[in-house]
KEFIRO-937382 format. One record per residue (C-alpha): x negated, z, y. Coordinates in steps of 0.001 Angstrom, whole numbers. Layout:
N
- X,Z,Y
...
//
This chain:
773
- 4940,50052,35280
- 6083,53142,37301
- 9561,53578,38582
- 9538,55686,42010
- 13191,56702,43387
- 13950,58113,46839
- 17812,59040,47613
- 19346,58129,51159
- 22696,58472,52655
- 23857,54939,51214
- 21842,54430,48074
- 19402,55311,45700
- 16635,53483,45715
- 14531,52048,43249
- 10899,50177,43269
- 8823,49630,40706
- 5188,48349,41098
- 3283,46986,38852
- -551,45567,37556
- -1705,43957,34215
- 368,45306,31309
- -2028,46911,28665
- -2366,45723,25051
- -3387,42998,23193
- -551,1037,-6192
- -2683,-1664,-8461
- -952,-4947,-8753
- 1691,-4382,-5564
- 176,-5721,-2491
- 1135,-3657,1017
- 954,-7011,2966
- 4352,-9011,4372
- 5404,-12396,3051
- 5410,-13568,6541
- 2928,-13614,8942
- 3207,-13303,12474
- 4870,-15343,15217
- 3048,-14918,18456
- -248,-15592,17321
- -2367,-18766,18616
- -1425,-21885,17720
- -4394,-24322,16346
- -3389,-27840,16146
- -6166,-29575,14686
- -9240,-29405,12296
- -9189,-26314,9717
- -9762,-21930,10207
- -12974,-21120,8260
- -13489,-17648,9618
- -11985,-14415,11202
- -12668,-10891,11496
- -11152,-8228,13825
- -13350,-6038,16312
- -11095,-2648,17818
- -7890,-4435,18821
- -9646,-7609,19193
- -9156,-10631,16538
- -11159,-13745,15897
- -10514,-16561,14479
- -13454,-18799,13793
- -13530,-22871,12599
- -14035,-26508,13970
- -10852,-26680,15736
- -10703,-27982,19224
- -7651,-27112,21217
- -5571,-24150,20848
- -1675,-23621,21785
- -2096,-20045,23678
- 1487,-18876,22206
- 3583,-21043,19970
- 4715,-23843,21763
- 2504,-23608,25191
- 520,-26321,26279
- -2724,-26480,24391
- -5791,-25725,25756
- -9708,-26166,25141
- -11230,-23655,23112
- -13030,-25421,20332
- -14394,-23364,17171
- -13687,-19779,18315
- -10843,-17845,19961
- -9616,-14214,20270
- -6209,-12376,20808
- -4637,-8640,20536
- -3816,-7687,17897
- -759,-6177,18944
- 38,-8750,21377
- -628,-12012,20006
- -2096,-12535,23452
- -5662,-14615,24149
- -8345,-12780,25301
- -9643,-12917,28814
- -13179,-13448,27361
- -13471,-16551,25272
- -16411,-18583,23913
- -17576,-22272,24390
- -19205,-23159,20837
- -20384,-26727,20071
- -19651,-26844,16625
- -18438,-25199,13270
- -17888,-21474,12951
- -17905,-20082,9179
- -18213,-16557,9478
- -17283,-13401,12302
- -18741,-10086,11410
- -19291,-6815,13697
- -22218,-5387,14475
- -23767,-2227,14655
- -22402,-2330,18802
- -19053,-1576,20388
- -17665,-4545,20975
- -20436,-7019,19455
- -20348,-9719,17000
- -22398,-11746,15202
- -21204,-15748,14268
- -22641,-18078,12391
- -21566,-21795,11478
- -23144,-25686,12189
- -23126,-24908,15894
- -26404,-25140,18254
- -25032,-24135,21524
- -22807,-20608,22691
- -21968,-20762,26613
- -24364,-23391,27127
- -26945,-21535,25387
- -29760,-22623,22567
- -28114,-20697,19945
- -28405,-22650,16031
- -26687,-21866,13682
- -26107,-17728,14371
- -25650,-15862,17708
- -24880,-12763,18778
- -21861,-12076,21455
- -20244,-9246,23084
- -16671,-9668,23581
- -16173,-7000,26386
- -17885,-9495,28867
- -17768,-12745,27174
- -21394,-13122,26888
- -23831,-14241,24934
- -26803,-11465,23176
- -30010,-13352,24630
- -31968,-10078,23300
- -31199,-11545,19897
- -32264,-15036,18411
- -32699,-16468,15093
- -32587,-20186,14964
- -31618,-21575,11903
- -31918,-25995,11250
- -29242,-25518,8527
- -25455,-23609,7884
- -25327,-20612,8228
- -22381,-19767,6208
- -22551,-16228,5141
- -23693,-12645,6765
- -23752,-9081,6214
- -25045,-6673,7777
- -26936,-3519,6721
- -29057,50,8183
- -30164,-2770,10824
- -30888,-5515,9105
- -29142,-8920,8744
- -29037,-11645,6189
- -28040,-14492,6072
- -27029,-17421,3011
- -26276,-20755,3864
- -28161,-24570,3996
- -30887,-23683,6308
- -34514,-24224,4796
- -35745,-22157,8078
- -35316,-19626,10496
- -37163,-19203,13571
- -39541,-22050,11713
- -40048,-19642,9132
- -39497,-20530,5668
- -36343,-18920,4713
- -34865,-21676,1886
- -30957,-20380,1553
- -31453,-16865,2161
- -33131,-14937,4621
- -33190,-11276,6442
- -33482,-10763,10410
- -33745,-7633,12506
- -29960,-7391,14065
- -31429,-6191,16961
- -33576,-8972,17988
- -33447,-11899,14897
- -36739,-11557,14380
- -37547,-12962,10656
- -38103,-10015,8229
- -41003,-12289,6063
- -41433,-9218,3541
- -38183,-10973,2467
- -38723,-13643,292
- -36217,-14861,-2025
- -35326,-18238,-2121
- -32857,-20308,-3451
- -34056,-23625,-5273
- -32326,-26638,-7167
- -28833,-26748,-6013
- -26526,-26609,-8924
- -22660,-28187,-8442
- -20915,-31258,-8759
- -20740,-31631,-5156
- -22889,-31270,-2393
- -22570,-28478,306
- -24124,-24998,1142
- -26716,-24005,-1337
- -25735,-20343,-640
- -22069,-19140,-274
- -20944,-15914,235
- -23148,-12383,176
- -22336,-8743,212
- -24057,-5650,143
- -22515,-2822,-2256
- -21035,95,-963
- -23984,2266,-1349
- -26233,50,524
- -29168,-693,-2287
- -27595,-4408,-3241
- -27200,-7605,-2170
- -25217,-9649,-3802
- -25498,-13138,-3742
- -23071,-15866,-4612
- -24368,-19481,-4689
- -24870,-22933,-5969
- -28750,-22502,-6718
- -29742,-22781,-10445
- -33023,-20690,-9534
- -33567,-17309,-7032
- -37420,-16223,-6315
- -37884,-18859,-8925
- -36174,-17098,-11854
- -32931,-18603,-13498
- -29500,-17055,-11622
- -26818,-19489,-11933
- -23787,-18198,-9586
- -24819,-14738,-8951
- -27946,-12694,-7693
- -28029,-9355,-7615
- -31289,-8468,-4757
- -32439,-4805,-4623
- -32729,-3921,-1276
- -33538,-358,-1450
- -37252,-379,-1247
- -39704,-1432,1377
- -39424,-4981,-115
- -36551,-6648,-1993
- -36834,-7710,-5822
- -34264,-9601,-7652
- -32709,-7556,-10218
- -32002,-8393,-14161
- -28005,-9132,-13535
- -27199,-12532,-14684
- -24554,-14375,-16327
- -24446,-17485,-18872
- -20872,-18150,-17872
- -22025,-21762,-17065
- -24904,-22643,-19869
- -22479,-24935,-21790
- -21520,-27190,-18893
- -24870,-27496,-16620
- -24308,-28392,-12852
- -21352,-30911,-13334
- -19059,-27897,-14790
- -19829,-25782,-11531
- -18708,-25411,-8247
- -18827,-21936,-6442
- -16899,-22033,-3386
- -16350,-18496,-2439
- -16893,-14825,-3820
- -15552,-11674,-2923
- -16747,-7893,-4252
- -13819,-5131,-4584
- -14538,-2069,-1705
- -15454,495,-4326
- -18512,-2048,-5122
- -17853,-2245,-9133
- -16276,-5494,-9361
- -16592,-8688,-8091
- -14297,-12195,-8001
- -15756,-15761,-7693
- -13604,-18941,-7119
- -14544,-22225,-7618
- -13270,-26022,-7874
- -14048,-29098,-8711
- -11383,-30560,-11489
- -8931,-28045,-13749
- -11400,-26839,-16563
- -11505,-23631,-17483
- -13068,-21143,-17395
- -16333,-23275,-14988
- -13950,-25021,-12625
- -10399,-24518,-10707
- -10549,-20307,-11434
- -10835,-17425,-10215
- -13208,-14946,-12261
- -14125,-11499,-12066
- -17451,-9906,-13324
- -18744,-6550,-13032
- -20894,-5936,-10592
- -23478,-3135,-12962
- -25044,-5045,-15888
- -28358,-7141,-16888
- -28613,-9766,-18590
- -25751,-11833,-19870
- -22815,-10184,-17901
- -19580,-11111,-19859
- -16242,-11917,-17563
- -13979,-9283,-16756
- -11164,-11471,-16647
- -10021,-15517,-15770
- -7038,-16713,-14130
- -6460,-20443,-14307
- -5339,-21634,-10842
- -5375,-25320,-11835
- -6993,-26892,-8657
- -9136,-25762,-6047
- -10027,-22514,-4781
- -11863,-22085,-1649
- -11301,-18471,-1265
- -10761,-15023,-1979
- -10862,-11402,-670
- -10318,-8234,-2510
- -8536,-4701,-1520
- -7601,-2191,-3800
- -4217,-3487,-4301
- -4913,-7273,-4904
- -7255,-10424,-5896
- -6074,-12673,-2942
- -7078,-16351,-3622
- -6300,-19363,-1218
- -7313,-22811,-2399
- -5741,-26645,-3024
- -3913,-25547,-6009
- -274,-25329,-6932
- 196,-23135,-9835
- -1538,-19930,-11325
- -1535,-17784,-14517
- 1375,-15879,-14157
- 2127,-12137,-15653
- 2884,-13573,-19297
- -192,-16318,-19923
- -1868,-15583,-22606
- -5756,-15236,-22430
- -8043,-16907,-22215
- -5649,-19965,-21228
- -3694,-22198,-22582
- -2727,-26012,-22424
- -1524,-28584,-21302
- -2373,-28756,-17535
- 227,-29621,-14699
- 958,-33594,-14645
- -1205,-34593,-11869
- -1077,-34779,-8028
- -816,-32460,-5325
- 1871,-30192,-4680
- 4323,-30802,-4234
- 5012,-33238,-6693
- 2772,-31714,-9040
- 4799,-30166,-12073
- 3837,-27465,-14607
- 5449,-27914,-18457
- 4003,-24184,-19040
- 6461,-21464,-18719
- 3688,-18733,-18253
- 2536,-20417,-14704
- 4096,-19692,-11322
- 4130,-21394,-8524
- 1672,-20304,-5416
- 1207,-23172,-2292
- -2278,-22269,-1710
- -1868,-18481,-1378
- -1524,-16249,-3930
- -2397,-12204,-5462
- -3250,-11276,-8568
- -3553,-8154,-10556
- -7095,-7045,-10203
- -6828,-5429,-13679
- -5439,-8368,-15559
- -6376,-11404,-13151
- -2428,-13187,-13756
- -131,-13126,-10523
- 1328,-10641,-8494
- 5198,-11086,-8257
- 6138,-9163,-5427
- 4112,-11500,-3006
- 4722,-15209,-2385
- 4063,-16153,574
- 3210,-20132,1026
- 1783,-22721,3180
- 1779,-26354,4222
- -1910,-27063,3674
- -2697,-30440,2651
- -7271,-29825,1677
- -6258,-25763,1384
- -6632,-22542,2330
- -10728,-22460,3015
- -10729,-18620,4375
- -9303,-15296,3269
- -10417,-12281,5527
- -9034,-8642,5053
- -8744,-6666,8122
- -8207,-3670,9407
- -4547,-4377,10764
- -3777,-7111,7514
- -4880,-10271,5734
- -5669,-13341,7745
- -5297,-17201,6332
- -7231,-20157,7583
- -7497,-23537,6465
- -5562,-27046,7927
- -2260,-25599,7715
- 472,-25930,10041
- 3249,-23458,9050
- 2563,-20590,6738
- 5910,-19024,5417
- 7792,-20534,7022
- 6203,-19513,10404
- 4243,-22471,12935
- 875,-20361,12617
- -1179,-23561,13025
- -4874,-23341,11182
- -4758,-19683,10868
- -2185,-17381,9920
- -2012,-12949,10307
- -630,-11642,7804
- 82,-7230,9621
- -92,-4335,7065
- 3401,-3168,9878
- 5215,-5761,9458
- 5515,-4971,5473
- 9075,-4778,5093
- 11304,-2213,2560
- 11351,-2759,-1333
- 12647,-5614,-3098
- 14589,-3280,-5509
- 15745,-6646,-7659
- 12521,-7909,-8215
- 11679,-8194,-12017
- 15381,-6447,-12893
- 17361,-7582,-15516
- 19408,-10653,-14166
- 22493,-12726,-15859
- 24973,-15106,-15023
- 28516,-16458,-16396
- 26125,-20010,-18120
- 22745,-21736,-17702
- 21937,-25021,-17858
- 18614,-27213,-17329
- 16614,-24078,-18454
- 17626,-22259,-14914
- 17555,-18911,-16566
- 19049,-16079,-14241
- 15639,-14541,-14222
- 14125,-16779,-11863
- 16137,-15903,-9011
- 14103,-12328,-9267
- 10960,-13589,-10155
- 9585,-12859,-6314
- 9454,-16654,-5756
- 11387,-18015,-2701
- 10177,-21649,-3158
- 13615,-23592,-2595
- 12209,-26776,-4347
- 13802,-27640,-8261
- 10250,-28754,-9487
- 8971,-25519,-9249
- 10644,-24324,-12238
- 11880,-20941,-10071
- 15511,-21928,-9367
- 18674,-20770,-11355
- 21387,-22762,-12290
- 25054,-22427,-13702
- 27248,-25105,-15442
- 29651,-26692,-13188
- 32627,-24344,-13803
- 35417,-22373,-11943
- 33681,-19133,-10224
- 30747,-19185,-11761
- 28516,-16257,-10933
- 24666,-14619,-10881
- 24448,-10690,-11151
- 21566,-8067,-11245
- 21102,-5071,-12566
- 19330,-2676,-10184
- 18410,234,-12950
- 19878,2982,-11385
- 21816,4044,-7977
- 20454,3203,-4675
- 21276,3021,-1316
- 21130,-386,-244
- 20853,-2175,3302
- 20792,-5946,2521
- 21265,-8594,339
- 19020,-11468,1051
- 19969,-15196,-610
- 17729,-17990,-900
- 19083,-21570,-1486
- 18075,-24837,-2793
- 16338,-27011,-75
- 15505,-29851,-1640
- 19097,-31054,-2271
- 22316,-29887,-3583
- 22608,-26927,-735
- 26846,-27499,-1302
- 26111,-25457,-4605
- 26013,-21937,-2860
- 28831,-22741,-406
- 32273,-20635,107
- 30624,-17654,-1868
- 30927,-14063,-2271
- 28334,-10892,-2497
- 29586,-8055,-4499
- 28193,-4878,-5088
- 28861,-1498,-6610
- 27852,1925,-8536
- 29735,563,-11454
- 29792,-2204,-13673
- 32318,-5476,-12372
- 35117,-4968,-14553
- 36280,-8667,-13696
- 34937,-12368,-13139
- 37782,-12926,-10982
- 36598,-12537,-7082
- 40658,-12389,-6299
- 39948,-8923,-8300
- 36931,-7523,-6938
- 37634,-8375,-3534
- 40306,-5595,-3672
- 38381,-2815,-6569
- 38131,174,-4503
- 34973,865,-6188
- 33388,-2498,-5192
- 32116,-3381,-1482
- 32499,-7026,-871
- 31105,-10267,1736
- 32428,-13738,2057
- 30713,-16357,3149
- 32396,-19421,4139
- 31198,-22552,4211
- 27348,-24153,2960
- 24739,-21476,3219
- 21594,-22332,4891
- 17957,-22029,3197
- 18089,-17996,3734
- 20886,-15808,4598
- 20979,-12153,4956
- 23852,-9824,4014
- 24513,-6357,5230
- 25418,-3301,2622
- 24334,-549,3416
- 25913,1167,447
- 24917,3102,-2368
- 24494,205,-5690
- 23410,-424,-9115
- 24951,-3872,-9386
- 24902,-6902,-6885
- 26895,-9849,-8084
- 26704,-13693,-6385
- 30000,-15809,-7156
- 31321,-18727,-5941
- 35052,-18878,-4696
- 35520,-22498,-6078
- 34214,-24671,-8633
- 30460,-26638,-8776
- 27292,-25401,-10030
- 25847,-22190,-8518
- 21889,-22162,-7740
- 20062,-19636,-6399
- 16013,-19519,-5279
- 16250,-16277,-4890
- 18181,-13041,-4585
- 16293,-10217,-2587
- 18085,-6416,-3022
- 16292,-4566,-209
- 16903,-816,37
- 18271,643,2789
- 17675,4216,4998
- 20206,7005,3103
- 21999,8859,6402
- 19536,12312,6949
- 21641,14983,8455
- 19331,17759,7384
- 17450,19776,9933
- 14078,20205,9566
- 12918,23910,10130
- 10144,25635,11627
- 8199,28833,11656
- 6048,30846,14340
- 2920,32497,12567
- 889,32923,15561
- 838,35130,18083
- 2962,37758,16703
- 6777,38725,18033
- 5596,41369,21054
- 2335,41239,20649
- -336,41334,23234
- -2813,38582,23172
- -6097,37162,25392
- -6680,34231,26842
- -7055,31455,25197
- -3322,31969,23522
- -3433,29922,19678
- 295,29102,19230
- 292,28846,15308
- 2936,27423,12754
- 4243,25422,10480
- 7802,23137,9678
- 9097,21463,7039
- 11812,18370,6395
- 13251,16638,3640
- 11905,13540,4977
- 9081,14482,7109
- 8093,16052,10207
- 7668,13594,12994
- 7118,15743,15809
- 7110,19459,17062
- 7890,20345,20324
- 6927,23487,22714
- 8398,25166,25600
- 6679,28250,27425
- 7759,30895,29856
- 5754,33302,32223
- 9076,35340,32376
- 7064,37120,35700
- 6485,33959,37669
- 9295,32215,35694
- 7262,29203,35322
- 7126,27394,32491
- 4032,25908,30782
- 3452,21833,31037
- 2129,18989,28919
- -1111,19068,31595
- -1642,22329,31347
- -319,23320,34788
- 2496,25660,35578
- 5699,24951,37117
- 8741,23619,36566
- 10480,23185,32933
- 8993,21132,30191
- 9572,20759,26675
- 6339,18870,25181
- 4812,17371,22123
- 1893,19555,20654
- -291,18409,17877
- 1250,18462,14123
- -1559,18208,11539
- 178,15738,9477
- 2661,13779,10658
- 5480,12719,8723
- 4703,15219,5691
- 7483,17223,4098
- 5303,20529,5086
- 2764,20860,7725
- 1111,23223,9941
- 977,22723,13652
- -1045,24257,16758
- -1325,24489,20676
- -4260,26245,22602
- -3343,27750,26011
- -5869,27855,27897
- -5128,28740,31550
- -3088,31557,31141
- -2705,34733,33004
- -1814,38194,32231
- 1485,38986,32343
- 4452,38783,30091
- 5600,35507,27784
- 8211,33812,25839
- 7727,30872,23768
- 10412,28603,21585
- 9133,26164,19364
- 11626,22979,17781
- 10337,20371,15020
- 11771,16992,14492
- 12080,14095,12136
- 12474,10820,12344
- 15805,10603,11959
- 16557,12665,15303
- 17460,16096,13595
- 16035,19341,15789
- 15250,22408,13968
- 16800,25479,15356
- 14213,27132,17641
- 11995,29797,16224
- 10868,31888,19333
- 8282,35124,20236
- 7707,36659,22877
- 4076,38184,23656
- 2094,39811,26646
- -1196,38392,27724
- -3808,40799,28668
- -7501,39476,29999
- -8854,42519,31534
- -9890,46541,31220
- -7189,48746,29969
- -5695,49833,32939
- -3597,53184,32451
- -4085,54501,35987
- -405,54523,37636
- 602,52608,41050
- 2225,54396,44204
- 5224,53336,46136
- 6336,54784,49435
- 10108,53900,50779
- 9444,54380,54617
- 12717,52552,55960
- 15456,53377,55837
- 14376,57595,55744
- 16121,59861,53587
- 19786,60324,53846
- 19559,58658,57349
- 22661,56867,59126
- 22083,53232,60173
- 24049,50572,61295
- 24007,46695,59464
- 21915,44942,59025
- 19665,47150,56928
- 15894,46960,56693
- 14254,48205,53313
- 10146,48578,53618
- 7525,50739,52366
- 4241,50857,51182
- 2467,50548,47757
- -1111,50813,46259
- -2970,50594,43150
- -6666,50844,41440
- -6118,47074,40549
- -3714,45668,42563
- -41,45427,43650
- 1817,42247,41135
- 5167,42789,42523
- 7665,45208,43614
- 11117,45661,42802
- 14173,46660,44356
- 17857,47927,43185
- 20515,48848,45810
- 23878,50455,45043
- 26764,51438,47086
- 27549,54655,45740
- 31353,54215,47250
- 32347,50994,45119
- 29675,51195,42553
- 28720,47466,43112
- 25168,46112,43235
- 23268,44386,46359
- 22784,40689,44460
- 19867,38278,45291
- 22698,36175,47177
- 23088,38959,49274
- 27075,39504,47788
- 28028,42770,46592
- 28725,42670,42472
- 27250,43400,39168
- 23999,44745,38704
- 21185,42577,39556
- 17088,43477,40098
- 16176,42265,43107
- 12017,41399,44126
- 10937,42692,47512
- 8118,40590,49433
- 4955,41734,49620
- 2510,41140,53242
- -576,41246,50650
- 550,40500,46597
- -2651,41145,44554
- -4450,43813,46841
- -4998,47400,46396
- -2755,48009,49126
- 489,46024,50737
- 2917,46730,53012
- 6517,45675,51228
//
């Protein structure tokens, strides 16, 4: 930049000109208790399948009609249907199946399924027993046909090949007896695959093969089923199939779980492996009798001959399914009660008196009581605590399938937790709610009678029923009163009671919540309705089957009393912690480019922030302080705009973040950069300034040439600056100052006289070597 100044009679004046500037957890599950609400409604048969494709999920069994939203009018869409995820929201591409659907996978293909079931027909279409569809259309895969004359109850798919277990004796008419291999391109038969499954083996009839899965690595198959022989050597339940080689060869795994009890002790229904490939869990039925029938048992998947249980959990009744995550053994069946945390192993007797639930009771104080759902430990096998969610399914819960958004539940239910799901239930990873903090603490209460040990009311059962041994009771007395003992200090949000349904709701009526940082120094409520150091509810009346207290205070202890006199029983008292207040700012830091610095285009706008509770977002605004346009979130210039730019980890205590400019000129630049967390707080801005320079050093001066008004001329008002100016490169702008040297004030851009103030002159020709001004 070069300043030239020329002197008349009523000013000084000043111009500058210038070009580029020059420089440079096992055994907790994550799933909700309650499934969702806006989900399809099936009103009739049972689910037996589902799977999820992108945002797409599918629900698969020999239903017929289907409510679209709770409540709607039903409409026909037998065996198959598909919603949003998000939405609960049917499809606009939807299937017409003739009969049973028992298993959903994705293939290899955006947007592309396979199916397979008891069905002959998809859209009108000769397809037994498996098809192929693709869900962005609604279409069937003609390219791709394997007709099977049996179930196909099982897939999975592998480096573009699929198998297939099930009834079928054929496929394509070519002898495939229970298990077979297709190209999942076309279905063609893959007859270098040859290993058949021969005598069925269980006390009842059905599928000869059940469930398969191919390890993580991709060189097993594993096959659950009801054959006694595979390739014609002895495999009872399990199969391992190498499938690494040009052809596959049954392996040496085997187990001799079942030798004592021959077919009548066995009954495979479903089989799951864990997703690091080194366990796996079979469940069967059939009659309570351990460890063959009514279990769920877990083997390792590496071994040879003789493979010896990992563990057995005694469910009781039937099991018709499982799935397995790294968190939990999920099981769904006919039964009632499970192995709980404190059965001893193997098991132990007597059974539950018979029936089914629920008038079935258990006289074993080491079972707990799951309606046809329930998790277990995958290191132990004995129940999860922390998730009991139940249903109202009178064969069971025939399908378990863990998805990418959750856990979903089919069978011939109606309501699952509470929630009109109809035959199949979604269970979302988001809709997990915050911790239980009572669950498992240390619970007491002012008596106990009929064995309703405090305890129970944090056991993580919310069954309201007396018979299912998870109910507290007091004596009938004046005040009596249920407390927990939270461990330590924590900020709380709500307290969450659970009454008696099946009678006897009067005895948690007129009652009070308590809570505080410090033991209750009284069992009078008159008392600790007024202790300063005690926060305190009161609930008139009877309390329905749930009812939810606010807090939101810091606690250790949360006591339950009654104002009046009866007995007080509880199902279940739920402590769930609340958000502590975050008034702390997050900060953040520039790194990149450096303060007054001089940069080329492309600009990297480097940093990092930091927050007690995480960084949620940081934010950018940029100046050209030349053109006085500021950057936007499109990359255009113009007016202001403060913008989200990409953080590298969101919602981490410390993380780096970055923004590329790309269309950026040279001139001169201020940036200001702000993080924030999820609370709301703003850092304080951390800001630079820098100079952006694309070209050739450029050191060769402009010129500047005031030709009106002359040197110390007189003129009369109005007054007409202009001039000339030229440079090597080009003319960016000129500037202009005007005093008058009688009052000292400043020509202003409004054209007033005042303080000092640059003003810009207009150029005929901005950019070129030469302009008139």
């Amino acid at each position: 930049m070069v300043a030239l100044l020329a002197t008349a009679m009523l000013s000084t004046v000043l111009f500058a000109v210038t070009t580029g500037v020059s420089s440079a957890g096992p055994g907790v599950t994550a799933l909700p208790e309650t499934p969702r609400s806006n989900t399809p409604v099936a009103t009739d048969g049972r689910g037996y399948a589902g799977a999820q494709v992108g945002n797409r999920i599918l629900v698969g069994g020999n239903f017929s009609v289907v409510e679209p939203q709770p409540g709607d009018t039903a409409i026909s869409l037998p065996n198959l249907y598909i919603y949003d995820a998000d939405t609960g929201l049917l499809d606009a591409n939807q299937f017409d199946i003739d009969g049973r659907v028992d298993v959903i996978i994705a293939a290899a293909e955006p947007d592309q399924v396979y199916i397979g079931g008891r069905f002959n027909t998809v859209n009108g279409i000769t397809k037994r027993k498996v098809a192929k569809l693709d869900l962005s259309d609604g279409t069937v895969v003609t390219g791709f046909t394997s007709q099977g004359d049996g179930t196909v109850r099982d897939l999975a798919l592998n480096n573009g090949t699929l198998y297939l277990t099930g009834s079928f004796v054929s496929l394509n008419a070519l002898d495939a007896r229970g298990l077979g291999a297709v190209d999942a391109a076309t279905g063609a038969v893959d007859t270098s695959f040859s290993l058949p499954l021969t005598t069925y083996y269980a006390r009842y009839s059905g599928s000869i093969g059940q469930r398969i899965e191919v390890t993580p690595d991709g060189t097993t198959l594993v096959v659950m089923h009801r054959a006694r022989y595979v390739d014609g050597e002895e495999r009872r339940g399990v199969a391992m199939v190498d499938i690494s080689g040009p052809v596959a060869t049954l392996t040496d795994w085997q187990t001799n779980l079942w030798d004592p009890v021959g077919a009548n002790g066995f009954m495979l229904n479903d089989g799951a492996m864990s997703p690091d490939g080194t366990y796996l869990v079979l469940v069967n039925g059939a009659g309570d009798g351990p460890p063959w029938r009514d279990t769920a048992i877990a083997f390792p998947v590496a071994g040879q001959d003789n493979v010896e249980t990992l563990w057995v959990n005694r469910l009781h009744d039937s099991a018709w399914a499982v799935e397995v995550d790294d968190d939990a053994v999920y099981v769904g069946g006919h039964f009632c009660w499970i192995q709980g945390p404190d059965a001893p192993d193997p098991w132990d007797d007597p059974r539950p008196s018979g029936g089914r639930c629920p008038n079935k009771n258990s006289n074993n104080d080491t079972n707990v009581h799951r309606d046809s759902i329930g998790a277990l430990d995958p290191t132990t096998g004995k129940a999860i605590i922390d998730w009991v969610p139940w249903s109202d399914a009178f064969n069971g819960i025939r399908s378990l399938e863990l998805i990418d958004d959750g856990l979903l539940v089919g069978g011939d239910q109606t309501r699952t937790s509470d929630i009109r799901t109809g035959r199949s239930a979604f269970f979302a990873y988001a809709d997990a709610g915050p911790t239980n903090l009572a669950l498992g603490r240390a619970a007491s209460q002012s008596s106990t009678t009929s064995d309703g040990d405090a305890e129970r009311a944090v056991d993580g059962n919310r069954n309201p029923d007396w018979f299912t041994r998870t109910l507290t009771a007091t004596a009938d007395e004046l005040q009596p009163w249920w407390e927990v003992d939270l461990g330590s200090v924590n900020q709380v949000g709500t307290v969450q009671l659970w009454n008696r349904a099946d009678c006897c709701a009067d005895r948690l009526a007129d009652v009070w919540v308590f809570v505080s940082e410090m033991p209750f120094v009284s069992d009078d409520p008159a008392v600790l309705s007024v202790d300063p150091n005690v926060e305190s509810v009161f609930l008139a009346g009877v309390q329905g089957l749930r009812t939810d207290v606010t807090v939101d205070a810091q606690t250790r202890y949360v006591r339950v009393q009654l104002n009046g006199s009866n007995y007080l029983t509880l199902s279940e008292v739920r402590v769930f912690e609340g958000q502590v207040a975050d008034n702390i700012d997050p900060t953040v830091t520039i790194t990149d480019p450096a303060d007054d610095s001089t940069v080329a285009a492309p600009v990297d706008l480097l940093g990092n922030a930091s927050d007690n509770s995480g960084v949620e977002t940081v934010q950018l605004e940029l100046r050209n302080r030349d053109t006085n346009q500021w950057l936007r979130a499109d990359g255009t210039w113009g007016a202001w705009q403060r913008f989200d730019i990409s953080v590298a980890t969101p919602g981490a205590t410390t993380t780096d973040w970055a923004h590329q400019v790309i269309d950026i000129e040279d001139g001169r630049y201020k940036f200001w950069i702000f993080a924030k967390d999820a609370a709301g707080n703003t850092s304080v801005a951390d800001t630079h300034k820098f100079d952006v320079f694309n070209g050739v050093a450029d050191n060769i001066d402009p010129s500047g040439i005031i030709v009106n008004p002359s040197q110390d001329s007189t003129i009369a008002s109005p007054v007409t600056l202009d001039g000339t100016a030229a440079d090597n490169v080009g003319v960016a702008n000129v500037a202009v100052e005007l005093r008058n040297r009688d009052t000292n004030q400043w020509l202003r851009i409004d054209g007033t006289l005042g303080a000092w103030e640059l003003l810009t002159a207009s150029l005929d020709n901005p950019g070129a070597t030469a302009t008139d001004w």
